[in-house]
N, C-alpha and C positions, 0 to 999 in steps of 0.2 A: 501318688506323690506329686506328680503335675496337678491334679486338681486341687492341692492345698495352695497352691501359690498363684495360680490365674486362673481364669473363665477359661473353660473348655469344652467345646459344643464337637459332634458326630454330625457327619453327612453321610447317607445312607448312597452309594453312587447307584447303586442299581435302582434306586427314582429317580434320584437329581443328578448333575454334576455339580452346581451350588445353590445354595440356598438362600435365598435373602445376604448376601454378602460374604458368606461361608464357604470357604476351599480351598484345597489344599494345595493351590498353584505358588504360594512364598514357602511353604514347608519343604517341597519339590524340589524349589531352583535355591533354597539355601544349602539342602543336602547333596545336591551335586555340584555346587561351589564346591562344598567340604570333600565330596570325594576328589573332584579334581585336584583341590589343594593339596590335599596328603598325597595321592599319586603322583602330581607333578611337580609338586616343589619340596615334598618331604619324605618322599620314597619311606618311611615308616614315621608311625604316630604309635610311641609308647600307652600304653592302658593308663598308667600313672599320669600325663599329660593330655589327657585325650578333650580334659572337660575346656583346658585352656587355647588348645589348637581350635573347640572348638563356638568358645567363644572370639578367641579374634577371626573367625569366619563369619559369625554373627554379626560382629563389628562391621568388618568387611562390607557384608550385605546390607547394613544399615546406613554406610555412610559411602556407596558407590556412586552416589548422584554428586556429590561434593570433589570441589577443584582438589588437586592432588596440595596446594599451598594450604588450604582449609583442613586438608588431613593434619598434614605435617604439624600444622601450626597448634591442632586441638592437640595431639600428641606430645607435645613438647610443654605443652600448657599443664594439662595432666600429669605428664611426669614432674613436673617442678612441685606443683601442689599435692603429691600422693605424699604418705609416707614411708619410708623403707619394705620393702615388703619382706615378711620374714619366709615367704616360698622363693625368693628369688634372689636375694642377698646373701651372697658368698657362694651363688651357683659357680661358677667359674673355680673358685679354689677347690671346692668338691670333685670338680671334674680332673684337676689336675694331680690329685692323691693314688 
């Protein structure tokens, strides 16, 4: 399923540790971002939500080098120009049932 949607190359570790630019040292520190985050800030990540915890950890990872006003600001920009989302609009009245 991952190789229908990107380039996915193997490093074989017991020759190399990388290979011409190939390894697994961002797949490492994105997945222990992810467990720290659900550890320490989310004490449980439902199975149902798991794909979107862990994309905003993806995000996260992607956009750590940027001032926290350049987050903020991409954020707020995005939300204005999305459109409603239908996983996430009328979360709040669901919960309150």
């Amino acid at each position: 399923m991952l190789h229908a949607g990107w380039l996915v190359d193997r490093i074989n570790h017991s020759v190399a540790y990388s290979d011409h630019g190939k390894h697994t040292n961002w797949v490492e520190s994105y997945f222990a971002r992810l467990r720290r985050m659900v550890q320490g800030q989310h004490h449980h990540v439902s199975p149902k939500y798991l794909h979107q915890y862990a994309n905003h950890a993806a995000w996260l990872e992607d956009n750590r080098e940027r001032s926290n006003g350049a987050n903020a600001y991409g954020v707020v920009r995005c939300a204005m120009v999305s459109p409603v989302s239908r996983n996430w609009a009328g979360h709040w009245q669901r919960t309150m049932n």
